[in-house]
VMD Tcl script that draws the C-alpha trace (Angstrom):
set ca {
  {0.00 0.00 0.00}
  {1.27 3.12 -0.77}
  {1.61 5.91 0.27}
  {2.48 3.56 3.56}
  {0.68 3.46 6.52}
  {3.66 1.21 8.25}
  {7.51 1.44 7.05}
  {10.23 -0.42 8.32}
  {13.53 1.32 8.22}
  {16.59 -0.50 8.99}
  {18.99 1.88 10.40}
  {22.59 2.08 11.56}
  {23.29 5.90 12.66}
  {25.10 6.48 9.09}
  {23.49 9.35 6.86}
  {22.41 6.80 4.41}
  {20.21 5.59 7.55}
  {19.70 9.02 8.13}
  {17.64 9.35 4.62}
  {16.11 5.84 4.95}
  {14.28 7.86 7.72}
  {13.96 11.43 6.01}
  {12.29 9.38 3.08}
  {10.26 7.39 5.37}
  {8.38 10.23 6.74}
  {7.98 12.00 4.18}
  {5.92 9.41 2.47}
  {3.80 8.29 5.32}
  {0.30 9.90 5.50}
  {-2.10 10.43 8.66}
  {-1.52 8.18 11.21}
  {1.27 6.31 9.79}
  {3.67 4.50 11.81}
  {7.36 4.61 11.40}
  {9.82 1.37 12.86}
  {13.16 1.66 13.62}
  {15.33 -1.18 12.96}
  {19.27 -1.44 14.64}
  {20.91 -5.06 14.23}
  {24.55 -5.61 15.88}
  {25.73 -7.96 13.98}
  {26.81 -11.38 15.99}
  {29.35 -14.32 15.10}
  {27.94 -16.75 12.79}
  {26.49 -19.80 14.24}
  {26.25 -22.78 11.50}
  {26.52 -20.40 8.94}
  {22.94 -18.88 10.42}
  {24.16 -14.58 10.74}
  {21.00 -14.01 12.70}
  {21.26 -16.84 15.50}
  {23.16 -15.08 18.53}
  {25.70 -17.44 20.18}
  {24.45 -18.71 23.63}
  {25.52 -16.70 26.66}
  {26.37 -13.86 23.88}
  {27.22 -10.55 25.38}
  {24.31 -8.40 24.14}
  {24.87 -5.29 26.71}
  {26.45 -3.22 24.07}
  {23.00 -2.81 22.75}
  {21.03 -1.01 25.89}
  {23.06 2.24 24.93}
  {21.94 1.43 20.94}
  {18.51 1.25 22.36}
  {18.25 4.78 24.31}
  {20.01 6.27 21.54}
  {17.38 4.87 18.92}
  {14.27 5.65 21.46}
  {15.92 9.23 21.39}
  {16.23 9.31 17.66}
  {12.48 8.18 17.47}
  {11.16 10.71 20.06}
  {12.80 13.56 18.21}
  {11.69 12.88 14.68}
  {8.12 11.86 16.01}
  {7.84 15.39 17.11}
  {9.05 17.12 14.84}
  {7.20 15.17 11.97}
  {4.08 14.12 13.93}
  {4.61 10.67 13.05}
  {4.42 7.63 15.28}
  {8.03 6.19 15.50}
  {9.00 3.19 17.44}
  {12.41 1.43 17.87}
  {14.42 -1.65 18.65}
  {18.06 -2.96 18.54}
  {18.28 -6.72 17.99}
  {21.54 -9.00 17.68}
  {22.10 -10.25 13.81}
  {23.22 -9.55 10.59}
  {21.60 -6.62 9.24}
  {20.28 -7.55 5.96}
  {19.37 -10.91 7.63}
  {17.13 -9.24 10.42}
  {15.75 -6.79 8.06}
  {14.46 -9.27 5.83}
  {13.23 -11.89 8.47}
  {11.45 -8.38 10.04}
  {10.08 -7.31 6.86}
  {8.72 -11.09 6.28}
  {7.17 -11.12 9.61}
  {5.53 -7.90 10.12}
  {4.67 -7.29 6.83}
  {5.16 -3.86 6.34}
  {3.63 -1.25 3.48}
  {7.24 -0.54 2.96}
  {11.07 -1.40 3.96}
  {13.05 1.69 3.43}
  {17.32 1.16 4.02}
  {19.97 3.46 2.77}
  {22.33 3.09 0.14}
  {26.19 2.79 1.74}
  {29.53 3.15 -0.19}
  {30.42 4.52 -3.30}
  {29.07 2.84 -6.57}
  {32.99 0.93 -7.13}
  {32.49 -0.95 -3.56}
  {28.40 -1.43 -4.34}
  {29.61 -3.10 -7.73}
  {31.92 -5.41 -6.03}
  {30.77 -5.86 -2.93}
  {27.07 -5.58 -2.95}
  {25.37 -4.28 -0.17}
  {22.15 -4.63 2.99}
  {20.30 -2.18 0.55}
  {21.09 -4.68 -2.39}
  {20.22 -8.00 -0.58}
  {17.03 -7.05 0.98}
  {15.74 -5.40 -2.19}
  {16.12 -8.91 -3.36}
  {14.57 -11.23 -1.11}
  {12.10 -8.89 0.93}
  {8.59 -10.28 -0.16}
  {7.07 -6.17 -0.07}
  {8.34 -2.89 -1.68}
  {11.75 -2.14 -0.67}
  {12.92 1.77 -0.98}
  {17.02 2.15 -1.22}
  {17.04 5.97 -0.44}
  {20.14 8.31 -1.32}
  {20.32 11.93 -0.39}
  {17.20 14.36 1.21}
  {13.36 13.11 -0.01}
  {12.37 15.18 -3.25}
  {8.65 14.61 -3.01}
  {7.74 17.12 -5.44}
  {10.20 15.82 -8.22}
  {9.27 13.91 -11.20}
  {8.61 10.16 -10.58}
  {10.19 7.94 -13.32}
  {9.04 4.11 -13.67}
  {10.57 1.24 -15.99}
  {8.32 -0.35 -18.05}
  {8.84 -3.74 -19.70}
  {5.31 -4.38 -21.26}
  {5.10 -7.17 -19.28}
  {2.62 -7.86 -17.23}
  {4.57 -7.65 -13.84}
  {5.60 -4.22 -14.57}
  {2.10 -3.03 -14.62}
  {2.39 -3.51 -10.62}
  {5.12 -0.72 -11.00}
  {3.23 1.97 -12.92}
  {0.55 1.72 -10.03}
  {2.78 2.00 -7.33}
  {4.47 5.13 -8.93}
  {0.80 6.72 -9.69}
  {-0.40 5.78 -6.24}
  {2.88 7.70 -4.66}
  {2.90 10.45 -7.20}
  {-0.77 11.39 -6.45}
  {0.58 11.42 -2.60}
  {3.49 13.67 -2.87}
  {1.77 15.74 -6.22}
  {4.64 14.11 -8.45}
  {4.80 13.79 -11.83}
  {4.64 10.48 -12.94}
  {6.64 9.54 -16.17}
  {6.84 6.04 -17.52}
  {9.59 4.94 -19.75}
  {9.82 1.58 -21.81}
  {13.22 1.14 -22.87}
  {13.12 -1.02 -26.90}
  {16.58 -2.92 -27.41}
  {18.80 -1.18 -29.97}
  {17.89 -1.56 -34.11}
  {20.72 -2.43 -36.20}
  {20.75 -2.06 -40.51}
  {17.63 -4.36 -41.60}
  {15.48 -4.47 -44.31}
  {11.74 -5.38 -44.23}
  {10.29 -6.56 -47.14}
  {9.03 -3.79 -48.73}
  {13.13 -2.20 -48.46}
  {12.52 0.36 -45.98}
  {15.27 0.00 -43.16}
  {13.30 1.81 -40.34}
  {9.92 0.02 -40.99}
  {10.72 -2.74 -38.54}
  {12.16 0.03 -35.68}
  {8.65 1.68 -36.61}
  {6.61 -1.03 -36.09}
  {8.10 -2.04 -32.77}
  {7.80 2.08 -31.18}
  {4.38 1.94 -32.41}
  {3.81 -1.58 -30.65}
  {5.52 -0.26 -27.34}
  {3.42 2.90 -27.55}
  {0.14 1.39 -28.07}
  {0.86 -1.31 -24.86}
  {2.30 1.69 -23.11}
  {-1.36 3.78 -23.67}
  {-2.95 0.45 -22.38}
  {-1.33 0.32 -18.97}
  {-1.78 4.03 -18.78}
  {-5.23 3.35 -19.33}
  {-5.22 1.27 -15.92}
  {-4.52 4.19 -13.92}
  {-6.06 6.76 -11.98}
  {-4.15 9.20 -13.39}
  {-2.34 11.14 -16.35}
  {1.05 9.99 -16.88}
  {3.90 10.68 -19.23}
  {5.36 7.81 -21.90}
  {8.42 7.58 -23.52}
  {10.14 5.06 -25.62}
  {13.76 4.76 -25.55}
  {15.93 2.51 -27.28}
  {19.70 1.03 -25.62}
  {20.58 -0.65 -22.87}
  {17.71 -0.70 -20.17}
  {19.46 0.04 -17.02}
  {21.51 2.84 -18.74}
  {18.48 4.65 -20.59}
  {16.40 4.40 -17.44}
  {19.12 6.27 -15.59}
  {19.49 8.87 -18.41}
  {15.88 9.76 -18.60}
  {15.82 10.48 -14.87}
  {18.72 12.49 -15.17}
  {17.21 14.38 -17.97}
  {13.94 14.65 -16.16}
  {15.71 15.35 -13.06}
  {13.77 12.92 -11.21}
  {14.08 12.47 -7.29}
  {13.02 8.97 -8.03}
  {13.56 5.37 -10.40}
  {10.63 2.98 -9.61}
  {11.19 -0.93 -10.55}
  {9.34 -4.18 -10.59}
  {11.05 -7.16 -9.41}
  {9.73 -10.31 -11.18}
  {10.48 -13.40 -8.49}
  {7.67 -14.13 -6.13}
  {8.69 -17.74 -4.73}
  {12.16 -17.48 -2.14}
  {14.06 -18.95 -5.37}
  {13.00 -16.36 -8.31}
  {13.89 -13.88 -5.46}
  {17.05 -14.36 -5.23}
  {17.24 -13.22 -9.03}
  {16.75 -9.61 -8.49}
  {17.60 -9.17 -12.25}
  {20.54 -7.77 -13.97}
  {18.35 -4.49 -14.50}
  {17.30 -3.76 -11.12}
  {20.79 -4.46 -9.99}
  {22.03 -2.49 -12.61}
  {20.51 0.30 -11.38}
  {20.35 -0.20 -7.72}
  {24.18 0.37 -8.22}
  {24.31 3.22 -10.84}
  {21.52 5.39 -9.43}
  {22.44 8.46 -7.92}
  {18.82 8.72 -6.76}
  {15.76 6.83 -4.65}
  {14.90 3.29 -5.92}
  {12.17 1.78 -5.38}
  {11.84 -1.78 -6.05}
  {8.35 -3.07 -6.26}
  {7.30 -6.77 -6.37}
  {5.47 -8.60 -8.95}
  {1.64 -8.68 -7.91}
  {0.79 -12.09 -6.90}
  {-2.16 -13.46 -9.21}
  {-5.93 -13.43 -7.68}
}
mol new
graphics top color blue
foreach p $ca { graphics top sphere $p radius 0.5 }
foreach p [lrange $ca 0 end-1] q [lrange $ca 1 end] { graphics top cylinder $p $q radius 0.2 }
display resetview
C-alpha cells in the first residue's frame, strides 16, 4: 500500500540511515507509523548470521537502544509521526528481511552505503534485501524530493504493470509527476520486405506505444510515456537524469524465495548506478 501506513527502516546511525528515515516520513500519510530497525551484527552460528551465540554478550545494545528511542522521540515530534524502535543482535540484511517477512510492512526503506565501485563489487544490505524482501523495498540516497518527477521502468510485461501503479499511487501522494519509460533494445541495418530500413524500428515504437497507452489506461491518473531505445538500465538512468527525477521505480519479477534471489541484472544495474531513490516493487501475486 502506498503511500504507507507502516515502514520499516533499517537503520545504523550512518546518513544513508539518516535518509532511509527522512524518506520514510515523508511518504507516510495520517496516522502512519514509522519502525526503527538497529541489528549488531553477531558471530555466525552454523553459517545462520541471525542466531546469537548462547551466553552472547548483548549489553552493548542497551546504549543502541536509548540512543534509537531518542532518535524516534525527536523525529516523532518534529514530523508528527508515530516512531517506534528496537536494537536486535544479527546480521543486518538478515534481520531486516526476516522483520520485513514477519511484520509485513507497506514498505522497507534502508539506505544506500559506499560509493558505486564498492556497491559493484561488494554488494550491499540495501542490495540483498531489495532482493529477497517479499514487499516494496525503498534504497534511499540523499534528502526526499517529493515534489520531483517520478520515473518508472516499463517492460510491457505484465509484472511491470504492478510498477506503474505503485508510482501513480505515490505520485498522487506527494503531487509528483509520474513519467513512464519503456526502454526497446537497440535496431541495427535491416530491411523489411518492402526495403525500408526503419519500418521494422517503426513497427516495434508503435507496438511499445500502443501497450504503453494500455497500462496508462489502468490508472487513476495522467502519466507521461516515452520510448527509448539502448541498454535498459543505462536509458532508465538517463531519462531520470534528464527529467531530473528524485526517483527510479522498478518491478522485481520473483515471487517464490528462489526467483527472489534473481533480483535481475536491471534492477541491480541500477540499484548500483543510481544516484537517486529506488524503489523496487514486487510482482503482484495473481488473484
Amino acid at each position: 500500500m502506498l503511500p504507507p501506513r507502516r515502514t520499516l527502516v533499517g537503520y545504523d546511525f550512518t546518513r544513508a540511515a539518516d535518509s532511509a528515515l527522512a524518506h520514510a516520513i515523508a511518504w507516510s500519510g495520517k496516522r502512519a507509523r514509522v519502525s526503527l530497525l538497529y541489528a549488531e551484527p553477531v558471530p555466525y552460528l552454523l553459517g545462520l548470521p541471525t542466531v546469537a551465540l548462547p551466553g552472547a554478550d548483548l549489553s552493548s545494545l542497551r546504549p543502541i537502544r536509548d540512543d534509537l528511542e531518542r532518535i524516534g522521540r525527536t523525529a516523532a515530534k518534529r514530523a508528527r509521526v508515530g516512531i517506534e524502535s528496537r536494537a536486535v543482535p544479527g546480521s543486518p540484511a538478515a534481520v531486516i528481511v526476516d522483520a520485513a517477512d514477519r511484520g509485513a510492512p507497506d514498505l522497507v526503506a534502508v539506505g544506500a552505503h559506499g560509493s558505486r565501485l564498492r556497491r559493484a563489487l561488494l554488494g550491499s544490505v540495501a542490495e540483498t534485501v531489495a532482493r529477497e524482501a517479499k514487499g516494496p523495498v525503498l534504497v534511499a540516497r540523499g534528502e526526499p524530493r517529493t515534489k520531483a518527477p517520478i520515473v518508472v521502468g516499463i517492460d510491457l510485461s505484465a509484472h511491470s504493470l504492478g510498477a506503474l501503479k505503485a508510482a501513480v499511487a505515490l505520485g498522487e501522494s506527494l503531487g509528483a509527476p509520474v513519467h513512464a519509460v519503456c526502454v526497446l533494445p537497440p535496431f541495427g541495418r535491416s530491411r523489411s520486405r518492402s526495403g525500408d530500413e526503419d519500418e521494422p524500428r517503426r513497427d516495434a515504437h508503435a507496438r511499445a506505444g500502443r501497450a504503453l497507452e494500455r497500462c496508462r489506461a489502468k490508472t487513476s491518473r495522467d502519466v507521461d510515456v516515452s520510448i527509448r531505445e539502448g541498454e535498459p538500465a543505462k536509458e532508465l538512468l538517463a531519462a531520470a537524469s534528464a527529467l531530473r527525477a528524485g526517483l527510479v521505480v522498478l518491478a522485481r519479477r520473483g515471487l517464490s524465495p528462489i526467483e527472489r534471489l534473481l533480483l535481475g541484472s536491471i534492477a541491480t544495474r541500477v540499484l548500483r548506478r543510481s544516484e537517486i531513490s529506488v524503489l523496487v516493487v514486487p510482482r503482484a501475486r495473481p488473484r
